[in-house]
C-alpha positions as CSV (number, residue, x, y, z in Angstrom):
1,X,-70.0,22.0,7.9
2,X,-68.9,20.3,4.8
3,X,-66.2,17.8,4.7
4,X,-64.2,15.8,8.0
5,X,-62.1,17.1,10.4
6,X,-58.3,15.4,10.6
7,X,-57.8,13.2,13.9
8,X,-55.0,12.9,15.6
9,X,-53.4,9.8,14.4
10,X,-53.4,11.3,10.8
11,X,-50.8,13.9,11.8
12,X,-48.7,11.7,13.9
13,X,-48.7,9.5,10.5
14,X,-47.6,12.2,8.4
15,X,-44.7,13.5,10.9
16,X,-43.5,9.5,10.8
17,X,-43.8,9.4,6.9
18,X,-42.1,12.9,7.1
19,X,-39.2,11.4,9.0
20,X,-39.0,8.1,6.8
21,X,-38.5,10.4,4.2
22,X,-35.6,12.2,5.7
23,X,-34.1,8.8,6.4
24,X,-35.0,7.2,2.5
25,X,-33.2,10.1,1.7
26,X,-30.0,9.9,3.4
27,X,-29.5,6.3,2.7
28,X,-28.2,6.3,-1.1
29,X,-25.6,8.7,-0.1
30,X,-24.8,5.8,3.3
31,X,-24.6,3.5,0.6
32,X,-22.7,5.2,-1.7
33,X,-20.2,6.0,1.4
34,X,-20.1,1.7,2.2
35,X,-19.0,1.5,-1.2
36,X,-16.3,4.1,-1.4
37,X,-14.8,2.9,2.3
38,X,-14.3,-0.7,0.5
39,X,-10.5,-1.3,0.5
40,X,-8.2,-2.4,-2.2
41,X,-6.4,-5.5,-2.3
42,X,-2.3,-4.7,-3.0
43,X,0.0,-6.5,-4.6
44,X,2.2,-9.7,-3.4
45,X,5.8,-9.1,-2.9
46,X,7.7,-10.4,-5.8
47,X,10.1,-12.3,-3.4
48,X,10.8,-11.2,0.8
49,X,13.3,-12.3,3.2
50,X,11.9,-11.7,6.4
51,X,14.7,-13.9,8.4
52,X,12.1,-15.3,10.7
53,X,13.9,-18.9,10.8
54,X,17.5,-17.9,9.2
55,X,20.0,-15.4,7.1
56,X,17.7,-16.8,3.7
57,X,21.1,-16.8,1.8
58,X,22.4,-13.7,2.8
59,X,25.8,-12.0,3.2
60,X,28.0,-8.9,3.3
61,X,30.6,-7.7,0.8
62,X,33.0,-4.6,1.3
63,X,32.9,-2.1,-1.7
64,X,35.6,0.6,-2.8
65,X,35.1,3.9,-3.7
66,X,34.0,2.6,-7.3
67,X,31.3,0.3,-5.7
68,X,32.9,-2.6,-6.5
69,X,33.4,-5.9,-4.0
70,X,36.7,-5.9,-2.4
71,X,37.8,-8.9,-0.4
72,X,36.1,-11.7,-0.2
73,X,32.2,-12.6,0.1
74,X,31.4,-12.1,4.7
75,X,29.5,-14.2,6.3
76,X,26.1,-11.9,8.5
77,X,24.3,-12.9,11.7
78,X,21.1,-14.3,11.7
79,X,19.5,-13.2,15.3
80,X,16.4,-15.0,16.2
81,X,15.0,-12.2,17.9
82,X,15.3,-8.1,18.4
83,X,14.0,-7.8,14.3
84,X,11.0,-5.7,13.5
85,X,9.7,-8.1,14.9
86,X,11.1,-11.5,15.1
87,X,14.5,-12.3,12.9
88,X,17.3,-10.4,11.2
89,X,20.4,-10.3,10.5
90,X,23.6,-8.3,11.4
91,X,26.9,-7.6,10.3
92,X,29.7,-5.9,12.1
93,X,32.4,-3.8,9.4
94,X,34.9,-5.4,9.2
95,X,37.5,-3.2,7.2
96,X,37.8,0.5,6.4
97,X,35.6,0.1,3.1
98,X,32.2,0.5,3.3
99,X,29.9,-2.6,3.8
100,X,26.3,-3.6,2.0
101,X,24.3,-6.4,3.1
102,X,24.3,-8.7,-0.2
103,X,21.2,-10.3,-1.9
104,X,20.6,-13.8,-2.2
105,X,19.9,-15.7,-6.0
106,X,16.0,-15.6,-5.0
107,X,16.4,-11.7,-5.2
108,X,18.2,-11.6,-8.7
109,X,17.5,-12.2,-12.6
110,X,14.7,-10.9,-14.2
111,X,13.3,-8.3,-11.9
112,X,11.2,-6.6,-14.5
113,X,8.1,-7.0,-12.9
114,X,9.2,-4.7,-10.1
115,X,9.8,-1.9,-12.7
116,X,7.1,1.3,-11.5
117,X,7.5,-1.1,-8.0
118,X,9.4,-0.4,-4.5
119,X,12.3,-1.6,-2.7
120,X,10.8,-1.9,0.9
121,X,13.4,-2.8,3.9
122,X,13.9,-1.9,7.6
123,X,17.6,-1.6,8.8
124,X,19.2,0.1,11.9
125,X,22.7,1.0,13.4
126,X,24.6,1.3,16.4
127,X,24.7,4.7,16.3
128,X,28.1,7.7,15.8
129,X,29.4,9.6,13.9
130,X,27.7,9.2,10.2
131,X,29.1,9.7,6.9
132,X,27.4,9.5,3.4
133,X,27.1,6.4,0.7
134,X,24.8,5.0,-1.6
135,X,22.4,3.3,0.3
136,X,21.3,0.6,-2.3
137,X,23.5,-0.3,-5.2
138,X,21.6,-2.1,-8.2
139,X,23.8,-4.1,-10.6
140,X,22.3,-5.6,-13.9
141,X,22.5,-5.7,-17.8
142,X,24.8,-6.4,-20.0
143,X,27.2,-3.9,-19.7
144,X,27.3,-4.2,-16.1
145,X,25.6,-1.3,-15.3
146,X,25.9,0.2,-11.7
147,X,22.7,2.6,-10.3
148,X,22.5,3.7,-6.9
149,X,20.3,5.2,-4.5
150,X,20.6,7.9,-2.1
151,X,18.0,7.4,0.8
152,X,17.7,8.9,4.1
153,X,20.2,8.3,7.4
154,X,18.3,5.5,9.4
155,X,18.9,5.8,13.0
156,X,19.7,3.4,16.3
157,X,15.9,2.3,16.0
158,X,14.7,0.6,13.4
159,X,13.9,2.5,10.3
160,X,11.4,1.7,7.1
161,X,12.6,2.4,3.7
162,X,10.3,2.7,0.1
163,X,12.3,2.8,-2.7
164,X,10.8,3.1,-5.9
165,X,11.8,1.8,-9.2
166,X,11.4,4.7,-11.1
167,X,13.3,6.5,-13.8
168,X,15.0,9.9,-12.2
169,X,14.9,8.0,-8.7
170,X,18.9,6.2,-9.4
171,X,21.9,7.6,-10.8
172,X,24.4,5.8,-12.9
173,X,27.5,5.0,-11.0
174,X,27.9,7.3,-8.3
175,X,26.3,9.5,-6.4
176,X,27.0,13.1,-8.0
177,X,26.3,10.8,-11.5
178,X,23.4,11.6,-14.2
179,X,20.0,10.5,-13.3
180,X,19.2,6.6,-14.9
181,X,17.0,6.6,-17.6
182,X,13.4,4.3,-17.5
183,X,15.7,2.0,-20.6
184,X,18.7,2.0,-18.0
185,X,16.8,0.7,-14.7
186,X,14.4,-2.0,-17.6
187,X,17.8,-2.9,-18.5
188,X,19.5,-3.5,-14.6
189,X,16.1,-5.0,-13.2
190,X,16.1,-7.2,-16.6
191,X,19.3,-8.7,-15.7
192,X,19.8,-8.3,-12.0
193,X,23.4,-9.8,-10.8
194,X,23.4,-7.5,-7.5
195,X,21.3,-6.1,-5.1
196,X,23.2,-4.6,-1.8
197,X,21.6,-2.4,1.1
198,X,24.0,-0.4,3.1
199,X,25.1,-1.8,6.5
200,X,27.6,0.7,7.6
201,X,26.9,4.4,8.7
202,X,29.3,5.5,11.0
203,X,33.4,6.3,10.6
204,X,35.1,3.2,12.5
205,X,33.7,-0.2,13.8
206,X,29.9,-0.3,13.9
207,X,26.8,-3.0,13.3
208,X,24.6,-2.3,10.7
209,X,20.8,-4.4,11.1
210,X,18.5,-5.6,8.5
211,X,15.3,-7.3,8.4
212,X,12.4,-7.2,6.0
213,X,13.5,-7.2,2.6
214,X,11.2,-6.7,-0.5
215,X,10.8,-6.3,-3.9
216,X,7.3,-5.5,-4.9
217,X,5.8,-5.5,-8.0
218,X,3.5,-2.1,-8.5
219,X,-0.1,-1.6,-7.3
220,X,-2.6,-2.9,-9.5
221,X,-6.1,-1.5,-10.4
222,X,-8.4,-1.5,-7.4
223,X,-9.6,-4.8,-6.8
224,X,-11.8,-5.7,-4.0
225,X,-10.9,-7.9,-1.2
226,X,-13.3,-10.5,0.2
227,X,-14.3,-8.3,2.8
228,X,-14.7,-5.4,1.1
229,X,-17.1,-7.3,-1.6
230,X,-19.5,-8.7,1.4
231,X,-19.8,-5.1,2.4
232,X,-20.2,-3.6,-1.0
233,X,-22.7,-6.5,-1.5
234,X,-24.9,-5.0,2.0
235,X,-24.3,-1.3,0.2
236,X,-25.7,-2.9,-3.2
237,X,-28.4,-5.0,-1.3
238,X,-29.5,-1.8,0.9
239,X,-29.5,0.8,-2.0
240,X,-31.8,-1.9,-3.8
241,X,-34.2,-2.0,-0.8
242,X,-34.5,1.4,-1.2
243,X,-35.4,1.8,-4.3
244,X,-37.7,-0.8,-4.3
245,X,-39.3,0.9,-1.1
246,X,-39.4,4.3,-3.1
247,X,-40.8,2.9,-6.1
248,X,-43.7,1.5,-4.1
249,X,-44.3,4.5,-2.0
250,X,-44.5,6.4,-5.2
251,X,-47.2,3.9,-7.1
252,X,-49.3,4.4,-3.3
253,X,-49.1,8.1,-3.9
254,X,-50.7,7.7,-7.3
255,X,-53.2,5.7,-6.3
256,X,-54.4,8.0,-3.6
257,X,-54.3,10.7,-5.8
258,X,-55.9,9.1,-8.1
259,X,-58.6,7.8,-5.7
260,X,-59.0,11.3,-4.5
261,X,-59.8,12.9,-7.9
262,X,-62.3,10.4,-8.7
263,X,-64.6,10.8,-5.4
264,X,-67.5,12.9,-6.0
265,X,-69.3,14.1,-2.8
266,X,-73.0,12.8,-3.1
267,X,-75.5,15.9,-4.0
268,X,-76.9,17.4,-1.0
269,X,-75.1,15.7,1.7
270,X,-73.7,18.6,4.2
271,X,-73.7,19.3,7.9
């Protein structure tokens, strides 16, 4: 009988080279998964009042029909606990126009980097019967020019608001007016004199709630955070490994096949 017959041990190394393989070859794509799962940092507020200490400047006006300030300026509550979490502020209506929690200086001027942004805030009521306003009232430029927004109801619990500052988002004036261009909000966020959220929603005597204003400038391009580089460094190191590990595996191969094709069986040895 000519050649050698294959032991044991040579198949159980094949069927572990055989599942090495299957495992060499599921790692890029693990790798490629590390990478994708990395998250992206997000942009800083432009400027926050978060009322953990104090009001942070603010108060309330009462606007007419017109959405201008009637009365004087009103003084809010700063409540030290009961926010979302920590601080906010309140204000109780006062008269029969409706009232808007008013922005402090920090919150005004040139708001431009905030254009393509949000307006992020969470306020809450004490609950009756509701009735519709503008909900946030922008007033800038040199005109003045007045845009508002029409958000949803919040209800007796506290309620997040996003709203963006984007053309065809505001309307000029009023709330049945047209649609503000992307040169009429540049112009308002330019030269912000006003910013007001909505504190009342009911008919009659009620306390509207606010805590955790902020304007934020838009997303920028994905950029990795620390953690999310250490982990796309593993991803980088491991997907390096492995084609290192490949690369060998393949110059082994070679050799053995090169070994094999050179052997020449002796003349006349058999079995």
């Amino acid at each position: 009988m000519k050649g050698t017959t294959q032991s044991a041990p040579s198949d159980l190394a094949r069927k572990t080279n055989r599942g090495r393989n299957s495992m060499t070859m599921m790692l890029p794509a693990v790798c490629l998964l590390l990478l994708a799962l990395a998250p992206a940092a997000r942009a800083d507020a432009i400027v926050m009042s978060a009322f953990d200490t104090d009001s942070e400047g603010w108060n309330a006006v009462s606007l007419n029909a017109s959405n201008s300030a009637s009365g004087t300026i009103h003084t809010v509550t700063w409540n030290a606990t009961g926010g979302n979490p920590g601080g906010h502020i309140s204000r109780t209506d006062p008269l029969s126009n409706t009232t808007y929690f008013n922005a402090p200086a920090q919150f005004l001027g040139d708001m431009s980097a905030a254009l393509g942004g949000t307006l992020t805030y969470d306020v809450r009521h004490t609950g009756g019967s509701l009735f519709n306003a503008a909900d946030v009232i922008l007033v800038g430029g040199a005109s003045p020019l007045y845009l508002v927004y029409d958000a949803a109801q919040p209800t007796t619990a506290w309620t997040p608001f996003t709203i963006p500052f984007s053309a065809g988002q505001w309307r000029v004036g009023t709330l049945s007016g047209a649609f503000a261009t992307q040169q009429q909000l540049t112009d308002v966020l330019s030269a912000l004199t006003a910013l007001r959220i909505r504190s009342e929603y009911i008919n009659g005597s009620d306390t509207g709630y606010l805590d955790n204003v902020s304007i934020n400038a838009p997303d920028p391009e994905p950029t990795p955070e620390p953690a999310a580089l250490a982990l796309m460094g593993t991803g980088l190191a491991a997907c390096a490994f492995i084609a290192r590990r490949k690369h060998r595996q393949h110059k082994r191969r070679r050799r053995s096949r090169a070994c094999r094709h050179a052997y020449v069986e002796p003349a006349g040895l058999s079995i």
